[in-house]
Z-matrix of the N, CA and C atoms (Angstrom, degrees):
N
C 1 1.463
C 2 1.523 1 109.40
N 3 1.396 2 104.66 1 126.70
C 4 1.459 3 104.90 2 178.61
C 5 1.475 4 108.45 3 -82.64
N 6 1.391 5 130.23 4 137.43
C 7 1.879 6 143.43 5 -171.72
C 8 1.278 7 74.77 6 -141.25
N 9 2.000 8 79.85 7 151.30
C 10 1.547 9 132.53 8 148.46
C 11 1.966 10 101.64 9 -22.82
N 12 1.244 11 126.60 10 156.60
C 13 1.338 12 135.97 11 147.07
C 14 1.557 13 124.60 12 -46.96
N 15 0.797 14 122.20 13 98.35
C 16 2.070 15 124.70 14 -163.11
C 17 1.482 16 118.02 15 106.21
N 18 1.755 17 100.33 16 -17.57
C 19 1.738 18 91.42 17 -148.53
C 20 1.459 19 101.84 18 -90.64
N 21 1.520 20 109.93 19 118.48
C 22 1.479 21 121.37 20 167.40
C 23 1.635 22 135.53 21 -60.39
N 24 1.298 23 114.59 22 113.85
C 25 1.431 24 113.47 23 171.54
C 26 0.994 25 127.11 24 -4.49
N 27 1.151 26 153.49 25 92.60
C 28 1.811 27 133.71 26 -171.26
C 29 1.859 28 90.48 27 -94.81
N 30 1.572 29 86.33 28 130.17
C 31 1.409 30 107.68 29 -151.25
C 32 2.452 31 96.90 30 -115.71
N 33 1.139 32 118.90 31 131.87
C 34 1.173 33 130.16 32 176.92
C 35 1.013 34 126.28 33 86.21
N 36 1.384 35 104.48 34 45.67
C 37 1.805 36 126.66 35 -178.81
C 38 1.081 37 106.63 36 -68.30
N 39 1.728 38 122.19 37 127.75
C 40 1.454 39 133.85 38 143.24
C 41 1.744 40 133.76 39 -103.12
N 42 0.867 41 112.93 40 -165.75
C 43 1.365 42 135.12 41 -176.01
C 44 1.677 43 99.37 42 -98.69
N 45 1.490 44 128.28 43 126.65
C 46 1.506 45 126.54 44 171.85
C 47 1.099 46 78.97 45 -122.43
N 48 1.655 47 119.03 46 -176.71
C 49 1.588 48 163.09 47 126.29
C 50 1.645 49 87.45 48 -52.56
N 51 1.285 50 103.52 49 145.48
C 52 1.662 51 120.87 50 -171.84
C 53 1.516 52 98.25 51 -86.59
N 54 1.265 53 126.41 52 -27.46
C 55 1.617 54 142.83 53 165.34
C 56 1.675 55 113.10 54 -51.89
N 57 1.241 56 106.59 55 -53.92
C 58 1.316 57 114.55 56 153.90
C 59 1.279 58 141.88 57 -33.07
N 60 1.340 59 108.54 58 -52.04
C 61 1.297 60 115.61 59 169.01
C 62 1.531 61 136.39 60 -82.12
N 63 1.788 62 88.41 61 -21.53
C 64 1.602 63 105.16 62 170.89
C 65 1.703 64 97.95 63 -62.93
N 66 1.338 65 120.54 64 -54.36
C 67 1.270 66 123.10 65 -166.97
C 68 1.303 67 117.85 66 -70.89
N 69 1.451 68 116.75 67 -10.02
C 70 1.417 69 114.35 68 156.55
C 71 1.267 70 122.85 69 -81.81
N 72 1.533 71 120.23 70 -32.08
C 73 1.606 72 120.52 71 171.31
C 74 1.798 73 94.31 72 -62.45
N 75 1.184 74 130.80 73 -54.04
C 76 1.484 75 119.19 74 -175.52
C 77 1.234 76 112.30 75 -42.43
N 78 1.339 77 137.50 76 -45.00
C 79 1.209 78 151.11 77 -171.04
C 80 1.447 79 103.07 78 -56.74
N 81 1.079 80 130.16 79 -58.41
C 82 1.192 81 135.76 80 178.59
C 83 1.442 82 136.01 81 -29.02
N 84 1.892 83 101.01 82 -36.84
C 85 1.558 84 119.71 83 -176.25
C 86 1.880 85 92.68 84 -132.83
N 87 0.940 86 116.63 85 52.34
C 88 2.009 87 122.30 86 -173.74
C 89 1.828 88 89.82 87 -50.23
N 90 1.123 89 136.52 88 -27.74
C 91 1.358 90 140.07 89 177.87
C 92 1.667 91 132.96 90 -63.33
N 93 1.567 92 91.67 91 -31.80
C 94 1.622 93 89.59 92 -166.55
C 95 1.410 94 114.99 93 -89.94
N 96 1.447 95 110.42 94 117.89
C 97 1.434 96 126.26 95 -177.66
C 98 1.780 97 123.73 96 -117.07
N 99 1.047 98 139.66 97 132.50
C 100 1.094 99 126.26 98 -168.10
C 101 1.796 100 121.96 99 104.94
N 102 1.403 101 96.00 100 -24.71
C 103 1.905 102 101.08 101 177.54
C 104 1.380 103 84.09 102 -143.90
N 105 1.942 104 102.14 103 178.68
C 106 1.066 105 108.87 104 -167.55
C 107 1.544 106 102.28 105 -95.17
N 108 1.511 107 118.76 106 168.40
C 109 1.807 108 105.34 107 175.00
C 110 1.344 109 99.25 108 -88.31
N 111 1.673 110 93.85 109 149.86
C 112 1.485 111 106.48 110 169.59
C 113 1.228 112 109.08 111 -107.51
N 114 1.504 113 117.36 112 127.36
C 115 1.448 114 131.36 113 172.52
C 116 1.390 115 105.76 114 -118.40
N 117 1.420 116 112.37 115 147.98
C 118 1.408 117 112.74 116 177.45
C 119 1.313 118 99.67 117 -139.64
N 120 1.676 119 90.93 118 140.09
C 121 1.935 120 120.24 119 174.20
C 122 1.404 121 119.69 120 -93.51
N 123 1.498 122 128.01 121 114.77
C 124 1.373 123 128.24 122 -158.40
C 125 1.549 124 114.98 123 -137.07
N 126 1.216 125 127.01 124 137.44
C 127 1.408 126 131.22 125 -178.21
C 128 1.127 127 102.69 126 141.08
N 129 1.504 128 119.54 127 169.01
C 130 1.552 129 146.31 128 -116.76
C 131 1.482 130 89.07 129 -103.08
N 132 1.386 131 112.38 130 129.52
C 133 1.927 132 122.46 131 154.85
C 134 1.216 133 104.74 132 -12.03
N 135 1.683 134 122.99 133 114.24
C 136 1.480 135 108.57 134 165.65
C 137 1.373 136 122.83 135 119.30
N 138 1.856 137 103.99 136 -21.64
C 139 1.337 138 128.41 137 170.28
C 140 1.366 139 123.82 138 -82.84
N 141 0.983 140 113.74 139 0.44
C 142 1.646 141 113.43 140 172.10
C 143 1.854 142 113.90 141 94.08
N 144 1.609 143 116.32 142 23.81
C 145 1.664 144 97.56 143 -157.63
C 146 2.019 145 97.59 144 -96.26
N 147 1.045 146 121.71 145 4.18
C 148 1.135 147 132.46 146 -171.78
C 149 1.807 148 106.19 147 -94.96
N 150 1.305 149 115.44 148 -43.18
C 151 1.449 150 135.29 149 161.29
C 152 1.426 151 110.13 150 -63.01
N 153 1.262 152 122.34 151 -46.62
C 154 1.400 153 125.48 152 -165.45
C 155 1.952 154 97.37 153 -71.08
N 156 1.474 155 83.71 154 -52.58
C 157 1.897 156 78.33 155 -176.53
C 158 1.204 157 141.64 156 -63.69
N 159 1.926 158 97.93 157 -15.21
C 160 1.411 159 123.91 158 170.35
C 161 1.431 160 95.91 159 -63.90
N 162 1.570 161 144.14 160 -67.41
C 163 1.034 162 159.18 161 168.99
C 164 1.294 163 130.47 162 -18.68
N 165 1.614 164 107.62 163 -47.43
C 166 1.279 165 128.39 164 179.43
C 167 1.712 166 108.95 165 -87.91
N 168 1.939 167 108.80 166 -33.23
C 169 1.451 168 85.40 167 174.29
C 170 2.079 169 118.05 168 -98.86
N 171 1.494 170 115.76 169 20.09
C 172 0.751 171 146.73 170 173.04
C 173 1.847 172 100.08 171 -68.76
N 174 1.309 173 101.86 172 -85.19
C 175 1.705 174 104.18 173 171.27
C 176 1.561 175 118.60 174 -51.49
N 177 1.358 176 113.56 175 -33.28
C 178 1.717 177 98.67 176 -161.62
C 179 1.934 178 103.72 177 -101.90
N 180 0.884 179 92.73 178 135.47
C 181 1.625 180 104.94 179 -162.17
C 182 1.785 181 93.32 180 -46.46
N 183 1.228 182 131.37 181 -165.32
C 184 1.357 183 131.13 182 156.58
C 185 1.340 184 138.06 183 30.73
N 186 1.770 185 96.24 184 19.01
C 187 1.617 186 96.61 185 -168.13
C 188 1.171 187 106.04 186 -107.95
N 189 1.339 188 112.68 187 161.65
C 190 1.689 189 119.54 188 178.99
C 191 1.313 190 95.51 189 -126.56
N 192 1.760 191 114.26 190 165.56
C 193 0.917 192 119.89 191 -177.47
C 194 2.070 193 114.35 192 -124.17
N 195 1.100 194 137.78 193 128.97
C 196 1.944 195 125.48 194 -172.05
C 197 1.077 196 91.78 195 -122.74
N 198 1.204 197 97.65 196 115.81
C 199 2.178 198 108.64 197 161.02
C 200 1.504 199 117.08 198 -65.89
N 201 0.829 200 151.36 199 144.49
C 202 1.808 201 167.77 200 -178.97
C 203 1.926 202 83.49 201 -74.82
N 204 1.665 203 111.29 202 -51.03
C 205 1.647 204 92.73 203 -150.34
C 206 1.466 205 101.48 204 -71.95
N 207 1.796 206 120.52 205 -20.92
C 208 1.238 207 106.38 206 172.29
C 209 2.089 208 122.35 207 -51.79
N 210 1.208 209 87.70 208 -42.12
C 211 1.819 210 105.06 209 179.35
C 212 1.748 211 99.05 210 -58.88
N 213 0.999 212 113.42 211 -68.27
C 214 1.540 213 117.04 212 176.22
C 215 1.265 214 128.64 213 -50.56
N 216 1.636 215 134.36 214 -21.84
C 217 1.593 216 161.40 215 -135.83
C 218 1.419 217 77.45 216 -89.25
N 219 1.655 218 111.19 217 101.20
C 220 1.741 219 117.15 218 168.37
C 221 1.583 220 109.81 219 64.04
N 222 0.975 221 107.02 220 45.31
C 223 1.337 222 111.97 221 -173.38
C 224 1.934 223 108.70 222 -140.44
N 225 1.516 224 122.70 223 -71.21
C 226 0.796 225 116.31 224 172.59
C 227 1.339 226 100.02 225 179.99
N 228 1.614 227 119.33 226 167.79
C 229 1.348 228 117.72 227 -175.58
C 230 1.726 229 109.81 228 -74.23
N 231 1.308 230 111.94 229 -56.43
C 232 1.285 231 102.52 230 -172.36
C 233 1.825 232 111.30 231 -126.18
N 234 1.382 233 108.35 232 -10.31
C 235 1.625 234 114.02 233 176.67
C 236 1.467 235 104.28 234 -61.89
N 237 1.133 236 146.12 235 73.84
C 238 1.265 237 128.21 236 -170.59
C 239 1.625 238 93.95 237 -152.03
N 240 1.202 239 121.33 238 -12.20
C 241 1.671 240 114.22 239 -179.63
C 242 1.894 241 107.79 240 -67.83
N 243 1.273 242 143.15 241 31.25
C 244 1.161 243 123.48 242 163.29
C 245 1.344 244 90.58 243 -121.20
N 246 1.565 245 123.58 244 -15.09
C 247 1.492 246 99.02 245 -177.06
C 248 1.338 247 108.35 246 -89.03
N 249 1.609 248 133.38 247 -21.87
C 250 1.310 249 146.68 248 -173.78
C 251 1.793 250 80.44 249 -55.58
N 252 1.135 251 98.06 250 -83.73
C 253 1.767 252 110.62 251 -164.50
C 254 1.706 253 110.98 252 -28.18
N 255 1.277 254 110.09 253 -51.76
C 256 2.066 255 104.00 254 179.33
C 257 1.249 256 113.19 255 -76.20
N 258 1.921 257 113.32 256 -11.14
C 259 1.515 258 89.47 257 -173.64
C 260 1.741 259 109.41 258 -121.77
N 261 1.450 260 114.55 259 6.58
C 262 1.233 261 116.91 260 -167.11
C 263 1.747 262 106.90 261 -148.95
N 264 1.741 263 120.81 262 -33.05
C 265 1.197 264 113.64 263 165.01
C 266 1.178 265 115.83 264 -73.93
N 267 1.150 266 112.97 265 -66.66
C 268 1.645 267 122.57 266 179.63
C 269 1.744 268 120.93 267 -48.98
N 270 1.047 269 116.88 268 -16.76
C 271 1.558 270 121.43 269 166.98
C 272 1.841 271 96.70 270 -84.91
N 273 0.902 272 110.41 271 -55.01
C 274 1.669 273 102.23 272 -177.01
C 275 1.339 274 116.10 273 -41.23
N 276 1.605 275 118.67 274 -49.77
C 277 1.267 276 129.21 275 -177.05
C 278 1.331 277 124.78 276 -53.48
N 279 1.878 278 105.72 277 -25.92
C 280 1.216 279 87.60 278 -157.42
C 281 1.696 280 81.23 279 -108.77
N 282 1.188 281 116.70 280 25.78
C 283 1.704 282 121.91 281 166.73
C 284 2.060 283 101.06 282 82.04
N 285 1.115 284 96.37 283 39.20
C 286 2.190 285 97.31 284 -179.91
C 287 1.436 286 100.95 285 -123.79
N 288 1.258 287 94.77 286 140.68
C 289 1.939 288 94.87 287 167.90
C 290 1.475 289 116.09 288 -50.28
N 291 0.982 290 83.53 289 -169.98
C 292 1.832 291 103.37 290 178.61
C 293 1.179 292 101.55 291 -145.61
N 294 1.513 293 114.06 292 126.43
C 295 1.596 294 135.19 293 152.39
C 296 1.135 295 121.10 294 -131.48
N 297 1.176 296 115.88 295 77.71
C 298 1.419 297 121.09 296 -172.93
C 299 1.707 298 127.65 297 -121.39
N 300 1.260 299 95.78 298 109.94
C 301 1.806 300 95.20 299 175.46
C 302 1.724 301 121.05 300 -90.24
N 303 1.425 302 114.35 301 105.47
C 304 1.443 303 114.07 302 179.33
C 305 1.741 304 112.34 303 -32.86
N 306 1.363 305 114.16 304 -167.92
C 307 1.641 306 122.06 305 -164.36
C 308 1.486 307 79.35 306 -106.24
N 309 1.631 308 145.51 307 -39.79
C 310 1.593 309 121.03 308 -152.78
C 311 1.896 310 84.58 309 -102.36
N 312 1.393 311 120.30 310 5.82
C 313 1.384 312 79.25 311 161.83
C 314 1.282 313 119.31 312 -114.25
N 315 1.525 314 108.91 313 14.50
C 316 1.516 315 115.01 314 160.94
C 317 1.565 316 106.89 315 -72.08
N 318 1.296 317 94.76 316 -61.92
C 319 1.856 318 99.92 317 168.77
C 320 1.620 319 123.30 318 -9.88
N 321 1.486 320 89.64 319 -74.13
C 322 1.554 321 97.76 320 -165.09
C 323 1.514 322 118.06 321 -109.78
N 324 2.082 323 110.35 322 32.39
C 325 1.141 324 119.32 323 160.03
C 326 1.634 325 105.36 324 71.54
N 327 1.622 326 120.91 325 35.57
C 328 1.570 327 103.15 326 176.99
C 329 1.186 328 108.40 327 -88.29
N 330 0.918 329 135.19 328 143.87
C 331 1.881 330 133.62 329 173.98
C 332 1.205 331 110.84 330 -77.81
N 333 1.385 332 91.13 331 151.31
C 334 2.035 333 104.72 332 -170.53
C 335 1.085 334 145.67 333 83.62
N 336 1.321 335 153.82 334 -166.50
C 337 1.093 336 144.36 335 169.49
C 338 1.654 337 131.64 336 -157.47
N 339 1.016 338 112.74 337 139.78
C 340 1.675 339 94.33 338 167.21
C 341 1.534 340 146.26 339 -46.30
N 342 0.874 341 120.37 340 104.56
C 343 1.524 342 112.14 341 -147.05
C 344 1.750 343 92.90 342 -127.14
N 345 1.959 344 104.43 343 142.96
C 346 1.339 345 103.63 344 176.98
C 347 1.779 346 81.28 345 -128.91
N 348 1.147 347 109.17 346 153.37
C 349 1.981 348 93.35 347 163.76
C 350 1.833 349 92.33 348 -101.91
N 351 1.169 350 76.88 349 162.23
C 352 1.957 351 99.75 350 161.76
C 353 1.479 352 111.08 351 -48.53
N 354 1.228 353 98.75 352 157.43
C 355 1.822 354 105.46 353 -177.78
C 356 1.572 355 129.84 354 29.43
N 357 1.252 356 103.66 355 42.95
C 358 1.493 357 135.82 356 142.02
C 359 1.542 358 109.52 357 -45.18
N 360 1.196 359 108.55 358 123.34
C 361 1.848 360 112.69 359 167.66
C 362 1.546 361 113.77 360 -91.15
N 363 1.055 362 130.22 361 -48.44
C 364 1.383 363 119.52 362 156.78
C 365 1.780 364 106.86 363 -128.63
N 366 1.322 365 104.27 364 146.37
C 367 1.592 366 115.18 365 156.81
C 368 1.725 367 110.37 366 -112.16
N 369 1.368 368 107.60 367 134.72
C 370 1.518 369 118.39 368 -163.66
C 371 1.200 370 93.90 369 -112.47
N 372 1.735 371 128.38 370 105.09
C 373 1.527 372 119.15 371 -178.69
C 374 1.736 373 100.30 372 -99.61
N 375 1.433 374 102.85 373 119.66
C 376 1.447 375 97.91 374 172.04
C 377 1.741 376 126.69 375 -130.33
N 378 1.527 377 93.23 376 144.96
C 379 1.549 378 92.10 377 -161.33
C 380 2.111 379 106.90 378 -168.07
N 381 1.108 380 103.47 379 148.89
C 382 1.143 381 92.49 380 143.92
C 383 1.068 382 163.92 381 -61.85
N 384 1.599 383 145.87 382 90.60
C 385 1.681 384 150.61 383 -105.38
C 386 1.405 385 115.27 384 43.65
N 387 1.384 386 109.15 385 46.29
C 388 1.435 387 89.89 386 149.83
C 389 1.368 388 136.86 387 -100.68
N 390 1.374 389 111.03 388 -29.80
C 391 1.595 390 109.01 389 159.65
C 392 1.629 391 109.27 390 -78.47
N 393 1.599 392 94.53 391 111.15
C 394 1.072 393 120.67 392 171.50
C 395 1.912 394 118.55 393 -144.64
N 396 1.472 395 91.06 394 155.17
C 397 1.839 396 79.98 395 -171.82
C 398 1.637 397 112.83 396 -78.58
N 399 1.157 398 127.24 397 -5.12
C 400 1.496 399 116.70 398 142.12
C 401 1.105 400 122.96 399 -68.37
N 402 0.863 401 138.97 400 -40.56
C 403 1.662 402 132.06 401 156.22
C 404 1.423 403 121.33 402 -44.91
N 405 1.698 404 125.04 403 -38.63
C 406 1.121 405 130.20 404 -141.34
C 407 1.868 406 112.89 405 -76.12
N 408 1.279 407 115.98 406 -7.67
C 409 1.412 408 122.67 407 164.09
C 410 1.531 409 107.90 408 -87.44
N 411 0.977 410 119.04 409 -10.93
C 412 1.872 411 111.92 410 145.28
C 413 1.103 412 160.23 411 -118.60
N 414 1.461 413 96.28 412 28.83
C 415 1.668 414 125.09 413 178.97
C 416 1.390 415 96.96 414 -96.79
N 417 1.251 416 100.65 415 142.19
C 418 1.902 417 92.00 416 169.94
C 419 1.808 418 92.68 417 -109.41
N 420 1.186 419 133.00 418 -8.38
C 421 1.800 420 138.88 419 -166.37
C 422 1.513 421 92.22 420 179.62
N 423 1.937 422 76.76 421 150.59
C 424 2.100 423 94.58 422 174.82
C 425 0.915 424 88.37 423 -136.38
N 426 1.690 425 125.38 424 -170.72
C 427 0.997 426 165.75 425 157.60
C 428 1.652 427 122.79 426 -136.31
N 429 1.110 428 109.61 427 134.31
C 430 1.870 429 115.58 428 176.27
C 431 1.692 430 99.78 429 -124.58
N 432 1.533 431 85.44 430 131.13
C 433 1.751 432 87.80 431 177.28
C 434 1.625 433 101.20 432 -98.87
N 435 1.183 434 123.84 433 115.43
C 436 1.095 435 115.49 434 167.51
C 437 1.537 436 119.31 435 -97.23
N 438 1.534 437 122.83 436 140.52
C 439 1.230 438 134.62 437 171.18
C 440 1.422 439 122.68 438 -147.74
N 441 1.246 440 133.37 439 -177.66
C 442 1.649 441 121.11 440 156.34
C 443 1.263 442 121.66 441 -93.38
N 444 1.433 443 95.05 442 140.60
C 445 1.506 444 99.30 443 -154.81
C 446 1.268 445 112.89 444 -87.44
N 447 1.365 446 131.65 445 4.95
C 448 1.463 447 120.61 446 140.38
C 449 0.970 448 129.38 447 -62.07
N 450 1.825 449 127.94 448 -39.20
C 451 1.525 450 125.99 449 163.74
C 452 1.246 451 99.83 450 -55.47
N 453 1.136 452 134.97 451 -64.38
C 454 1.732 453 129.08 452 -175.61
C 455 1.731 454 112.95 453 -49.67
N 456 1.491 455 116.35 454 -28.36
C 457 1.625 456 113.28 455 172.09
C 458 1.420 457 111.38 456 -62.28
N 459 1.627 458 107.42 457 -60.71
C 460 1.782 459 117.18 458 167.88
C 461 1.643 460 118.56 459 -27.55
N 462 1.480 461 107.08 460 -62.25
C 463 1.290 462 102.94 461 -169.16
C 464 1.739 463 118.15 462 -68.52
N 465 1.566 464 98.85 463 -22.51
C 466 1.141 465 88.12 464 176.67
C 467 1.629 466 126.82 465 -95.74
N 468 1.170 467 104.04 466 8.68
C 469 1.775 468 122.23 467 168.86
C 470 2.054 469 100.06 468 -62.16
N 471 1.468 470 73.44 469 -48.13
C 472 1.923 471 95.80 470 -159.50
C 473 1.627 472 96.29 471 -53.30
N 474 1.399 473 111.21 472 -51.98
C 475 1.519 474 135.92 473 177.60
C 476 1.695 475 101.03 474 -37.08
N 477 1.155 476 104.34 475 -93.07
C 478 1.559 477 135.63 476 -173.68
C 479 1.930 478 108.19 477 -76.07
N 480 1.021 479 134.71 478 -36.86
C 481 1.227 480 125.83 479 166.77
C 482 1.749 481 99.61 480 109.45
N 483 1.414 482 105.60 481 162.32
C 484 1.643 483 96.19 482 -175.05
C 485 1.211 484 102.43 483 -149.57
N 486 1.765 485 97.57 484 86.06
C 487 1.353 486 119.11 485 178.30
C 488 1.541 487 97.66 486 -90.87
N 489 1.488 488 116.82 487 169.87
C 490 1.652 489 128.75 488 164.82
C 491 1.904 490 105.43 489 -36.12
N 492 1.433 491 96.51 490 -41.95
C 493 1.850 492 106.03 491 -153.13
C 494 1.573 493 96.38 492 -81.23
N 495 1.643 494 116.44 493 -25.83
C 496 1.658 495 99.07 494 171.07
C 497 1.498 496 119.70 495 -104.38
N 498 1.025 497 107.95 496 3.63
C 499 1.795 498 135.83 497 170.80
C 500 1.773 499 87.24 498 -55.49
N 501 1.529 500 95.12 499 -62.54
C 502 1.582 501 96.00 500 -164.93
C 503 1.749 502 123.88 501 -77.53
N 504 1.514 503 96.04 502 -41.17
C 505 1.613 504 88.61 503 156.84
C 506 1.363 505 126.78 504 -60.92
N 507 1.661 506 136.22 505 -19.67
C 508 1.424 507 112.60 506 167.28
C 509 1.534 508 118.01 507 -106.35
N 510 1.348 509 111.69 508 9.29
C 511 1.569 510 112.06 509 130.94
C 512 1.445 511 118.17 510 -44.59
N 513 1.271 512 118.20 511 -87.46
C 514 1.501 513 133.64 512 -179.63
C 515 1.462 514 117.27 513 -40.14
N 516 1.534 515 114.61 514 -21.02
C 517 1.464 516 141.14 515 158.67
C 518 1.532 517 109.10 516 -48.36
N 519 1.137 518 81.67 517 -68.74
C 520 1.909 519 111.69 518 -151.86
C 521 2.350 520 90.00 519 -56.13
N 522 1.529 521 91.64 520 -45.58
C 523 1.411 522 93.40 521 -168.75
C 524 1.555 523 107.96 522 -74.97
N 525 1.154 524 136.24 523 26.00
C 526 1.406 525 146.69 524 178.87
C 527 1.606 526 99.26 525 -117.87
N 528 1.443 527 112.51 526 -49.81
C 529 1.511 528 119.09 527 -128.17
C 530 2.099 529 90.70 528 -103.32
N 531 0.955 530 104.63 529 -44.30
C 532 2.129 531 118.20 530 167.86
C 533 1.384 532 93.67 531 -49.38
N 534 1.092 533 150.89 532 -50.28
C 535 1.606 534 138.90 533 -170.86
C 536 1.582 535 116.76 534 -103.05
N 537 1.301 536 88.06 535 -28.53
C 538 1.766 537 73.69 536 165.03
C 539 1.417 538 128.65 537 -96.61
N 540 1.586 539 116.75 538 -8.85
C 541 1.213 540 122.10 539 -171.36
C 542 2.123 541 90.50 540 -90.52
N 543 1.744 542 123.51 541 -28.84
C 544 1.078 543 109.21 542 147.91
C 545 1.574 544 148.28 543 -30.14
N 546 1.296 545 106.69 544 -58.19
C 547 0.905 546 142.46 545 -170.86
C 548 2.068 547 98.59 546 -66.18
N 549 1.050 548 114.14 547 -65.58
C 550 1.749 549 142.66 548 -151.90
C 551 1.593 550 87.08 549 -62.59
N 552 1.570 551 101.50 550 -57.78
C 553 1.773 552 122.93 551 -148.33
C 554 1.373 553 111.19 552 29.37
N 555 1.453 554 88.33 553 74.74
C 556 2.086 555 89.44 554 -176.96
C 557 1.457 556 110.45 555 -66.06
N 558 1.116 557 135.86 556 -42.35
C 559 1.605 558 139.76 557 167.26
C 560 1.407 559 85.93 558 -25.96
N 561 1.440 560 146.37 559 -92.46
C 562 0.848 561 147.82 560 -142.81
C 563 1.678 562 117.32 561 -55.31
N 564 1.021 563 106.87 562 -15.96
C 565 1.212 564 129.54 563 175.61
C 566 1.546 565 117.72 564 -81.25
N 567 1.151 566 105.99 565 -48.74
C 568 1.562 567 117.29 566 -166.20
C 569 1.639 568 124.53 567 -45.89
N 570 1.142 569 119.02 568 138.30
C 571 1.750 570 104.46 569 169.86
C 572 1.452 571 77.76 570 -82.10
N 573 1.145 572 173.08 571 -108.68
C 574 1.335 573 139.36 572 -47.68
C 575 1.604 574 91.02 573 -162.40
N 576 1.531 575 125.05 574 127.24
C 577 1.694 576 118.55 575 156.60
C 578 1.623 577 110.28 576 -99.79
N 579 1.169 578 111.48 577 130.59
C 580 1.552 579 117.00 578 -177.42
C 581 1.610 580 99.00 579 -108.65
N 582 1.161 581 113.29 580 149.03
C 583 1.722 582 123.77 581 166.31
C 584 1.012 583 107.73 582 -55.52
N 585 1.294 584 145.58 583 120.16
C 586 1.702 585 131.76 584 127.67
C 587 1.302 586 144.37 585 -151.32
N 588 1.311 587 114.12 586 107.08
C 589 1.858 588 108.60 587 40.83
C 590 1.963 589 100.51 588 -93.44
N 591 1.125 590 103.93 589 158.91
C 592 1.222 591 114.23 590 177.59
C 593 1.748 592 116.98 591 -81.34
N 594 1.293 593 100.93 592 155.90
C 595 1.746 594 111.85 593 -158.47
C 596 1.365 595 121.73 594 -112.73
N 597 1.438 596 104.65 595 1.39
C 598 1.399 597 133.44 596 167.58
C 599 1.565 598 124.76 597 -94.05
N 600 1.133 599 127.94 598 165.59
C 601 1.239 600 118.77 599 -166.67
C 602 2.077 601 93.00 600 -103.10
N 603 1.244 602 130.94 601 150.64
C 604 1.412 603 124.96 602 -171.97
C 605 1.276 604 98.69 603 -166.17
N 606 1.606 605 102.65 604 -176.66
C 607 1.723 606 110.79 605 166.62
C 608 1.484 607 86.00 606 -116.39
N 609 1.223 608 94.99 607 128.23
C 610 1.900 609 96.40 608 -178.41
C 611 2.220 610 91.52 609 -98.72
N 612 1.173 611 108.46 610 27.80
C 613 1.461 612 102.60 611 147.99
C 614 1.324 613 122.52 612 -111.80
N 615 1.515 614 112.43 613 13.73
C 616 1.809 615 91.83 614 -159.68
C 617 1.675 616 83.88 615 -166.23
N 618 1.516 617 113.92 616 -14.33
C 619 1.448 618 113.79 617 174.65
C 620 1.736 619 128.07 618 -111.88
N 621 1.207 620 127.06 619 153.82
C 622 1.740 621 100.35 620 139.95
C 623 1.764 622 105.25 621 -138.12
N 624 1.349 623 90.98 622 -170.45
C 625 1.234 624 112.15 623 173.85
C 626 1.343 625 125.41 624 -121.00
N 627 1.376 626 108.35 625 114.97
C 628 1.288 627 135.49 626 -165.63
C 629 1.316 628 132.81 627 -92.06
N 630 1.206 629 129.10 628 168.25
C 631 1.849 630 125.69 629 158.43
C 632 1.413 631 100.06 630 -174.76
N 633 1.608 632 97.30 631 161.58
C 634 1.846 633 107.31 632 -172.59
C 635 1.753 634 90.20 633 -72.02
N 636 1.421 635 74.33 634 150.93
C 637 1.896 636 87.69 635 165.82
C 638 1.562 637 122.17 636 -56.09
N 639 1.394 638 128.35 637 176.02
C 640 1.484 639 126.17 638 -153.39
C 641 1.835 640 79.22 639 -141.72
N 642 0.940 641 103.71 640 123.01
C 643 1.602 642 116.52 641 173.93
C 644 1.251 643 116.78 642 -113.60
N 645 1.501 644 109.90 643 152.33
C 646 1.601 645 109.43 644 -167.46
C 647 1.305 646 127.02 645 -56.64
């Protein structure tokens, strides 16, 4: 399996109940009362964290789900954790929605906005770089999908298409994402490693596939 630079095998993967695992990310922060928990879903284009979060706020009553690429959308690949934090962590914390439209999508006229409502039980922000240790005083739980990142390159050709013009954006990707995902080693971070795609056989409606975290 081809990994990140550092990133260790996470080794004794099973099959849970998808309930299971929610209740292990709960476990994580048994304290936080009054806002919703923030958990964040992290790993490479192609890994499944956009599906997974559909999934996760599917089962858990009151949950919402915030993409990173909305925060990032003309903005930047990964510099974007101080604006996430004033306009979407820091309202969570102090238990207030979120309605917030970034500056490039006023810019360039996108409609809508990010929106969490009030009394949310968990919000699942998922994205690439989000477990990171600037972030890490506002995660209450993560998740790292680990897979090889050529199966994860494939699927996401299949995803997005693999013309000359996205050939070159995940070049220009790749040269952001190799030093900072060095640097971050969110795996190492993670309460939780999820498959993805996973290497076990499951019901990916009612299951996943799991392993203990991989520490530095």
């Amino acid at each position: 399996m081809r990994l990140h630079p550092g990133e260790a095998e996470a080794a004794g993967w099973r099959v849970v109940p998808l309930l299971d695992a929610v209740r292990r990310l709960r476990d994580a922060s048994p304290a936080v009362s009054g806002r919703p928990r923030v958990v964040a879903i992290d790993g490479r284009g192609g890994a499944g964290k956009t599906t997974l979060a559909e999934r996760l706020r599917v089962v858990v009553p009151d949950s919402a789900v915030v993409h990173t690429d909305d925060i990032a959308w003309n903005h930047a690949c990964f510099d974007w954790g101080a604006v996430l934090v004033e306009n979407v962590l820091r309202p969570l914390h102090r238990g207030e929605a979120v309605d917030f439209r970034p500056d490039p999508w006023v810019t360039h006229d996108r409609p809508g906005s990010i929106t969490v409502p009030a009394g949310a039980d968990v919000v699942w922000v998922e994205g690439t770089g989000i477990i990171r240790e600037e972030l890490a005083p506002w995660l209450d739980a993560s998740v790292w999908m680990q897979g090889d990142l050529d199966e994860q390159e494939r699927l996401l050709a299949l995803r997005d298409g693999d013309s000359p013009e996205h050939r070159e954006h995940v070049a220009n990707w790749l040269l952001e994402e190799v030093p900072f995902m060095a640097r971050e080693q969110p795996w190492a971070r993670a309460t939780l490693i999820v498959g993805g795609p996973p290497r076990l056989d499951h019901d990916p409606t009612t299951e996943l596939v799991v392993a203990p975290p991989t520490r530095r």
